[in-house]
matplotlib code that plots the C-alpha trace (Angstrom):
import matplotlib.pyplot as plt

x = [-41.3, -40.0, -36.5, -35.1, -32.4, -30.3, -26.6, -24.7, -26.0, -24.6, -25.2, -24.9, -25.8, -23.5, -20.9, -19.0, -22.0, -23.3, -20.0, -19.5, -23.1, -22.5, -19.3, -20.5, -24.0, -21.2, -19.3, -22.8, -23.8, -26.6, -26.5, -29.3, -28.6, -29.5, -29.7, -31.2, -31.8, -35.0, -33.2, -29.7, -27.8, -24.5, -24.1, -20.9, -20.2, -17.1, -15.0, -11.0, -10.3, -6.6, -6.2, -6.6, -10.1, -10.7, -9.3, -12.3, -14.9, -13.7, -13.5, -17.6, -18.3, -19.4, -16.7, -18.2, -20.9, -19.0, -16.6, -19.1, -20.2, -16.7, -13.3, -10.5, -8.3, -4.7, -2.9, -3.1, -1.1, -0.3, -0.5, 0.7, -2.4, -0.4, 1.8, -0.4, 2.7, 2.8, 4.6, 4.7, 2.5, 1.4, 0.7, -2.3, -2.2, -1.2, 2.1, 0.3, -2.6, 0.1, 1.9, -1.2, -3.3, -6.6, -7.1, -7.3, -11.0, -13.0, -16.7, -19.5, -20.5, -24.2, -23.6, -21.2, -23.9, -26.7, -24.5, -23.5, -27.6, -29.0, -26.3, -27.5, -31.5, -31.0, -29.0, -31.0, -28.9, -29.2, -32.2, -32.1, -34.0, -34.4, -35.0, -33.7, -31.2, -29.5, -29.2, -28.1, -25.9, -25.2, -21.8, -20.8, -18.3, -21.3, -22.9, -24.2, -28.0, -28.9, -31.7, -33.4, -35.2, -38.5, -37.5, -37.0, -34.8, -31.9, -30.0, -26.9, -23.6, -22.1, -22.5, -20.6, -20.3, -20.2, -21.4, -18.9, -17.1, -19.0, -20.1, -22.4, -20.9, -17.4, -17.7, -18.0, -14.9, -12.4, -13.0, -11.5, -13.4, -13.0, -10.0, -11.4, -8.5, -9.6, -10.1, -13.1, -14.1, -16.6, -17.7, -19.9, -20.6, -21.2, -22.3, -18.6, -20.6, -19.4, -16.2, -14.3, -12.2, -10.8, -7.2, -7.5, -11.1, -10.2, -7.6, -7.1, -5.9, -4.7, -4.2, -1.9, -0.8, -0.3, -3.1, -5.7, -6.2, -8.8, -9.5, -11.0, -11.6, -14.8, -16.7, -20.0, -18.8, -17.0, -20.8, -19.9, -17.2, -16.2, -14.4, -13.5, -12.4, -10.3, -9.0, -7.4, -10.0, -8.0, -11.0, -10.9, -7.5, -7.9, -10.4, -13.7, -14.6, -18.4, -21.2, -21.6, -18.3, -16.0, -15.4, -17.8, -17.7, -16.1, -13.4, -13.1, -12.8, -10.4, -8.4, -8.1, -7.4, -3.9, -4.1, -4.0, -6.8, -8.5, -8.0, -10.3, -12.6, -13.2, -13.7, -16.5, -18.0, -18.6, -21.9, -21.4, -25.0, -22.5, -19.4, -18.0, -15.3, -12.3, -11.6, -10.0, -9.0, -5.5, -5.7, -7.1, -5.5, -8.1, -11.3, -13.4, -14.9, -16.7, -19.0, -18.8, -16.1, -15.7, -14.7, -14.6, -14.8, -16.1, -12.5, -10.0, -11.3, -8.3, -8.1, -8.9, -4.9, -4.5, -8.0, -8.3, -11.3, -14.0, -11.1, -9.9, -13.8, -14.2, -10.9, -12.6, -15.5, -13.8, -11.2, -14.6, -16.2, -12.7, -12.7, -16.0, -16.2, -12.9, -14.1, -17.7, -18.6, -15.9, -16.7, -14.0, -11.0, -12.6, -12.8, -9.5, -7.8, -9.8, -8.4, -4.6, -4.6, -6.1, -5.4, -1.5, -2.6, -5.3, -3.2, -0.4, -3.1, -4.2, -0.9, 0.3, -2.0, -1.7, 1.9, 1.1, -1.7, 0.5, 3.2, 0.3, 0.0, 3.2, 4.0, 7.3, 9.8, 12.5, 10.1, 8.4, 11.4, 12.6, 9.6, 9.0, 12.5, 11.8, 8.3, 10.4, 12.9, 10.5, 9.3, 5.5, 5.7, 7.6, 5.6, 7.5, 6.0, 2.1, 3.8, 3.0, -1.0, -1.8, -0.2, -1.7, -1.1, 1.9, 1.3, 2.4, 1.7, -0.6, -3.4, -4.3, -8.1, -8.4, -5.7, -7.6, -10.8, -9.7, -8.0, -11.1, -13.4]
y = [-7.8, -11.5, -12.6, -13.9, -16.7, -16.6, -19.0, -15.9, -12.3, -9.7, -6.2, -4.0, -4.9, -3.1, -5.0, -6.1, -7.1, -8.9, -10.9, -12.2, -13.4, -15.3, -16.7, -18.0, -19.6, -21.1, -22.4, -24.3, -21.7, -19.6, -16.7, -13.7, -10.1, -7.0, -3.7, -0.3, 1.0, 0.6, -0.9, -2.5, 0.4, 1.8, 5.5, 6.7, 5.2, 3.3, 0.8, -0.2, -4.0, -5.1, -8.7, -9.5, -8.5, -10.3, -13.1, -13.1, -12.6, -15.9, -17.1, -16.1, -17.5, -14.0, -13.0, -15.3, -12.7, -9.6, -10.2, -9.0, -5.9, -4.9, -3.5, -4.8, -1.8, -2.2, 0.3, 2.3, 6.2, 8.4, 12.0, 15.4, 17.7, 20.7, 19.9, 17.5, 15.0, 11.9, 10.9, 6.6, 3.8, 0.7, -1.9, -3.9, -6.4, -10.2, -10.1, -8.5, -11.1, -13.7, -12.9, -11.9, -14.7, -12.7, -9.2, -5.5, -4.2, -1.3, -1.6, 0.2, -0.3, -1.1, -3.5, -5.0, -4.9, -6.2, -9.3, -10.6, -9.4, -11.9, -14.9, -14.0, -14.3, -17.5, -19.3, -20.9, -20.1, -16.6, -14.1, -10.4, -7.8, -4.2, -1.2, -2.6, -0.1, -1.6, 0.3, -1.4, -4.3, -7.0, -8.7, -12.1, -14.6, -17.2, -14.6, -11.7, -9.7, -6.3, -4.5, -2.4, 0.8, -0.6, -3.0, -6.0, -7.8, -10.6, -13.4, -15.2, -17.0, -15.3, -11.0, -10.0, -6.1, -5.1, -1.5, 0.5, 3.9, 5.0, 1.8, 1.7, -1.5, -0.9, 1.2, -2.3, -3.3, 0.1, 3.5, 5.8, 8.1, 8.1, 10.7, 13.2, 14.0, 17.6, 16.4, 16.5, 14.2, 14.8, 12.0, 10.3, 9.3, 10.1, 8.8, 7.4, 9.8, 12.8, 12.3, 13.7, 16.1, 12.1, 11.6, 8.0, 7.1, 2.8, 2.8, 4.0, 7.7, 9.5, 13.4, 14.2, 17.9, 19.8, 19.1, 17.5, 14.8, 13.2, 9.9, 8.5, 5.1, 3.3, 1.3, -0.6, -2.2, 0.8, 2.4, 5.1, 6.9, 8.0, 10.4, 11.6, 15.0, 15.0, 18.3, 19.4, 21.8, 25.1, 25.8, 22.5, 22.9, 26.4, 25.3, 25.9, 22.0, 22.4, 21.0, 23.2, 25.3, 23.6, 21.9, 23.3, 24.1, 27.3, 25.5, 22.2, 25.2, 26.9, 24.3, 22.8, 25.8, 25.8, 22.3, 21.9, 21.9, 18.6, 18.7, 22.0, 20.3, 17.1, 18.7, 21.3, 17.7, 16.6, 17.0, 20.0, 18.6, 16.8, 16.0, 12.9, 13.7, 11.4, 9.7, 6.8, 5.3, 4.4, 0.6, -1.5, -3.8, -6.4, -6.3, -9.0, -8.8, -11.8, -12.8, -9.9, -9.6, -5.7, -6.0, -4.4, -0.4, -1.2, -2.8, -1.1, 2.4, 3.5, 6.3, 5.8, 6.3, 2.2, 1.5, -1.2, 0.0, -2.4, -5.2, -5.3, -6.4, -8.6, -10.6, -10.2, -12.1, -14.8, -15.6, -15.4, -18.3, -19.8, -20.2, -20.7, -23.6, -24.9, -24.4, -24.4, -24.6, -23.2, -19.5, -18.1, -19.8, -19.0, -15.5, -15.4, -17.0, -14.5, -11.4, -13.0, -13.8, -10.2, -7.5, -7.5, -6.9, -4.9, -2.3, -2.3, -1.0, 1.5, 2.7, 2.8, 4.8, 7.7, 8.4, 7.1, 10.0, 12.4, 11.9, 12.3, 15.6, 17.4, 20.9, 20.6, 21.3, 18.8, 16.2, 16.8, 16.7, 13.2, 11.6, 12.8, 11.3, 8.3, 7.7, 8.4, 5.5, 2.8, 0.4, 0.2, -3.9, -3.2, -4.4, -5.2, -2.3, -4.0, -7.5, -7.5, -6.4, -8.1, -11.5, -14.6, -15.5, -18.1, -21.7, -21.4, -17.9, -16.7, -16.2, -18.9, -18.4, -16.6, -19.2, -22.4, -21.3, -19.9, -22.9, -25.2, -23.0]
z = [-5.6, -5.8, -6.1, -9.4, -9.2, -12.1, -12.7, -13.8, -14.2, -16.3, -15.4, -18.9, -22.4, -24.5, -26.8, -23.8, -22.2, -25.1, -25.8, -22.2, -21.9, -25.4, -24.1, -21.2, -22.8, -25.3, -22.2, -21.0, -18.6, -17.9, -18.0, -17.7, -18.3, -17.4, -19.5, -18.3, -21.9, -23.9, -26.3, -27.2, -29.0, -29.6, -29.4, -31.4, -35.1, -36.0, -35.0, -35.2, -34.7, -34.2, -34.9, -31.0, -31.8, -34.6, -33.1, -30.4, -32.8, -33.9, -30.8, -29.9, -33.4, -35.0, -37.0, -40.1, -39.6, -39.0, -41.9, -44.7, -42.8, -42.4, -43.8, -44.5, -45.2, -46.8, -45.0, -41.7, -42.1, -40.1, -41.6, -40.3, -39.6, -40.2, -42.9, -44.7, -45.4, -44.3, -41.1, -41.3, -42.7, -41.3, -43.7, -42.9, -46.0, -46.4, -44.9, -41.5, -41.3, -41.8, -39.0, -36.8, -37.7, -38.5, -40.1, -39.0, -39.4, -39.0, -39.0, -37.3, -33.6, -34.6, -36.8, -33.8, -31.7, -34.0, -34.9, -30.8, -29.9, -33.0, -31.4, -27.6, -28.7, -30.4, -27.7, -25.3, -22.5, -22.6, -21.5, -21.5, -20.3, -21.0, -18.7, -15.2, -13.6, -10.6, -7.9, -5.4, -5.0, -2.1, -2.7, -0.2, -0.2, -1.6, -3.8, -4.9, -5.1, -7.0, -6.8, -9.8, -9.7, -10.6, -7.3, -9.0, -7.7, -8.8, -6.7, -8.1, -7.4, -10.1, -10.9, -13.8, -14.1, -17.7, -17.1, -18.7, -17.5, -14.9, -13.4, -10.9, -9.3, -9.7, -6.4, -4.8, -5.3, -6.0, -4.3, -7.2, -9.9, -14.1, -14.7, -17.2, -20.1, -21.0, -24.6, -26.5, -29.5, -31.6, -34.3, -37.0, -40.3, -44.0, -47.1, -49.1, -52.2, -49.9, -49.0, -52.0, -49.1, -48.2, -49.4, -49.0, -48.5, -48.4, -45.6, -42.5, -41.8, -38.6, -39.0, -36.0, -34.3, -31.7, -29.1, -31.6, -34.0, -36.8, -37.7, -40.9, -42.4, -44.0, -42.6, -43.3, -45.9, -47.4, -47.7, -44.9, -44.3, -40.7, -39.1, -35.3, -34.5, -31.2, -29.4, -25.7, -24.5, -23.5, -21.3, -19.5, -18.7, -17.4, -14.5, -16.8, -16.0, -15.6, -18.0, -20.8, -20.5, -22.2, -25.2, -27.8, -31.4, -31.4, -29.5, -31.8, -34.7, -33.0, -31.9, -35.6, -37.7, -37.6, -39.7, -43.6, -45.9, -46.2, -42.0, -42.1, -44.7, -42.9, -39.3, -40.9, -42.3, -38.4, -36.5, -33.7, -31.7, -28.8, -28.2, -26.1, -23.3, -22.8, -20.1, -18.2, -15.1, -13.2, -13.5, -10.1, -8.2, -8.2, -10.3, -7.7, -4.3, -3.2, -6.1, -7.9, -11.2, -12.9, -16.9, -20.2, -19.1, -15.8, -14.7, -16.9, -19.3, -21.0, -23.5, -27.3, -28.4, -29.1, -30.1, -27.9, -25.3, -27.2, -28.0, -24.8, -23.4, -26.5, -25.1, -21.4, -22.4, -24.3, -21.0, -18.5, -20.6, -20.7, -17.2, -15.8, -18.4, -16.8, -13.6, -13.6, -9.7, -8.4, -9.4, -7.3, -9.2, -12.3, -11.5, -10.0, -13.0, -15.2, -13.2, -13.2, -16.9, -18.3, -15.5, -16.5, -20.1, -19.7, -16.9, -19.9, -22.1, -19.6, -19.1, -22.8, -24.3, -22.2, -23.7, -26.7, -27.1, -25.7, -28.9, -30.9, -29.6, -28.5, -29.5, -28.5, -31.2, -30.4, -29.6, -32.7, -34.5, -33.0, -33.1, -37.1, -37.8, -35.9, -37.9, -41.4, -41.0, -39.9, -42.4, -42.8, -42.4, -39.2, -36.5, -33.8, -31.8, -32.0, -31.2, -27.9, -28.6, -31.2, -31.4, -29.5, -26.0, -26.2, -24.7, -21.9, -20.7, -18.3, -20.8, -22.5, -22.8, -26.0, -27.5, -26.2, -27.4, -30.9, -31.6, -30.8, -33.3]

ax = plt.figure().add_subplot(projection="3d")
ax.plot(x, y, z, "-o")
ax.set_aspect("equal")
plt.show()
C-alpha cells in the first residue's frame, strides 16, 4: 500500500491521545491520528480531576464544556472500611479553588472523551482514523514510519506515542515490562435512585483497610453514582499469576468481608463480569528516541493511589503543544524541552503513589495506629501535602507550558 505523509502522527485515541492531537492543532500544527478501535471509547466509568487537571481542560479549551457534565463535590473523606468512622476530610470548597485556581471534579470518562472527540472533528487540523494497529515502527534521527496491520502505512517528522500501558512503541525507546500490583479493581456505575447504602452520595468517599479499598462519588452531573472496589489478590501473591486464577469474585468477597456494613453493601452493588488489574511501571530515563516521543501511560503508568494517571496525560498534551508551537521546526528541542519539563513530575508521581497506596492498606497495628492519629489532627483545609500536585508551575520553573497556555485562554 502507499505511504501517507502526515506533520505529526499520534498513535492512540484515548483521552490522552485525543488531548495532545487538540493541543497541537491549537498550536497550528497538523496533526493525524491513529486509533486501532472501531470506535473512540472509554472502558471503565468515572473520573477524579485535581485542579492540575482542570487547569488543562482550560488550557485545550474544553473545560466550558466539561463543567456542566461534571461535579463539583464539597468535600473529599477518607473513611475507615472496618470501623466505619471517619479517618480525615479534605475540603474541596471555595477556600480550595481559591488557592488552586480551578476546582476538583469527578465526572465520567465518556463524557471526557465525547467532549475532546467533538473539539478534534471540528478543527481543521486534525484527522483521525479508526481500526489501524501499528505494528511496526521505524524511528531515525529525521523521522519516524509505522506500519499497520491492514499494511498501511505512515511517514512523519514527528510520532507521538499515546498508546497507553502496554504500548506497543514504547519498546522503541525503554526495554522494561508493566509491573503487575497483585490488586484487583473491579468498578462501574448506578443510577443516584439506588444508592440509599451511600453515606454521602454528593462528595467524595474513600473506604480504606487492610489490603483493600472503595471509592464513591457522583458523577454525570450527580445522575450516577460510582463506585470502585479495590483488593490485594492473596492468590496473586502466592504465585497463582495466570489468566483466570486470580482475582475473582469469590476473592473481591472474601477479601472485603471483614469491613462495615455500608462497605459490604456497596461492594455486592458492583458488577463481578471483569475486573481490571493494577499496574505500573518504574519511571524511564528518557521518553524519546530519534523522532519518536512516549506520553500519558505509554511514558509514565503509575498506580491509581493519587488519581492522577488521566491528569498527568491531560498536562502531557498541553506541554507538547507548548513546545512544538515554540519551536515548530525544530522537533527535537521541542521534544526535549517536553521530556525535561514533565519527566521530573511525572517520575514523582510514579514514585508517590506506590507508598501512598501502601498506607492505604497496611495491616500493621502500629502503622495503623500512627497513621489514624496523624489523619485525626490534620485540618480538612490543610493542603500543604497536594501543594506540590496541584498548584501551577511557578514562572520560572522548569514547566511553564501549562502556565503559559492557561494564562493566554
Amino acid at each position: 500500500m502507499s505511504t501517507t505523509q502526515v506533520p505529526t502522527l499520534i498513535v492512540g485515541g484515548g483521552i490522552g491521545g485525543l488531548a495532545t492531537a487538540l493541543s497541537i492543532a491549537r498550536a497550528g500544527r497538523g496533526v493525524h491520528l491513529l486509533e486501532r478501535a472501531g470506535d473512540f471509547t472509554e472502558i471503565g466509568a468515572g473520573l477524579q480531576f485535581g485542579p492540575n487537571a482542570s487547569r488543562a481542560l482550560d488550557a485545550l479549551g474544553v473545560l466550558d464544556d466539561i463543567l456542566p457534565l461534571a461535579v463539583q463535590p464539597a468535600k473529599a473523606v477518607m473513611m475507615d472500611a472496618r470501623a466505619g468512622t471517619p479517618l480525615t476530610t479534605l475540603e474541596l470548597g471555595e477556600k480550595f479553588r481559591r488557592r488552586f485556581g480551578y476546582p476538583y471534579l469527578v465526572l465520567h470518562r465518556s463524557d471526557l472523551l465525547e467532549v475532546l472527540l467533538a473539539h478534534c472533528r471540528a478543527h481543521d487540523l486534525i484527522t483521525l482514523e479508526n481500526r489501524r494497529t501499528v505494528v511496526e515502527a521505524q524511528v531515525r534521527p529525521n523521522g519516524a514510519a509505522v506500519v499497520c496491520a491492514d499494511g498501511s502505512r505512515y511517514e512523519t517528522p514527528a510520532l507521538i506515542a499515546a498508546d497507553g500501558l502496554h504500548s506497543t512503541l514504547r519498546r522503541h525507546v525503554v526495554d522494561d515490562t508493566a509491573r503487575c500490583s497483585g490488586y484487583a479493581a473491579y468498578r462501574g456505575t448506578m443510577p443516584m435512585e439506588q444508592v440509599s447504602h451511600a453515606i454521602a452520595p454528593d462528595d467524595v468517599v474513600l473506604w480504606v483497610g487492610p489490603g483493600v479499598h472503595l471509592m464513591q462519588y457522583p458523577v454525570r452531573r450527580g445522575e450516577l453514582y460510582n463506585q470502585v472496589a479495590v483488593f490485594r489478590s492473596e492468590k496473586f501473591h502466592s504465585g497463582h499469576t495466570g489468566a483466570g486464577e486470580w482475582g475473582g469474585p469469590e476473592e473481591l468477597d472474601a477479601a472485603f468481608a471483614g469491613s462495615c456494613g455500608p462497605v459490604r453493601d456497596a461492594v455486592a452493588r458492583i458488577g463481578r463480569d471483569r475486573f481490571w488489574a493494577m499496574f505500573d511501571r518504574s519511571p524511564a530515563g528518557t521518553w524519546i528516541t530519534g523522532r519518536l516521543v512516549l506520553t500519558g501511560d505509554a511514558a509514565h503508568p503509575m498506580l491509581q493511589y493519587l488519581g492522577q494517571g488521566a491528569c498527568q496525560a491531560l498536562e502531557d498534551a498541553v506541554e507538547i503543544g507548548y513546545r512544538l508551537e515554540r519551536h515548530d521546526t525544530d522537533i527535537d528541542a521541542a521534544y526535549r524541552e517536553f521530556e525535561a519539563a514533565r519527566l521530573p513530575r511525572t517520575a514523582r508521581c510514579q514514585t508517590s503513589a506506590r507508598p501512598w497506596g501502601e498506607l492505604w492498606h497496611t495491616a500493621d497495628p502500629l502503622l495503623l495506629a500512627v497513621r489514624n492519629r496523624l489523619f485525626a489532627v490534620r485540618a480538612a483545609d490543610d493542603y500543604s501535602e497536594v501543594d506540590w500536585l496541584y498548584a501551577p508551575a511557578e514562572p520560572g520553573t522548569a514547566s511553564p507550558g501549562l502556565t503559559a497556555v492557561a494564562a493566554t485562554v
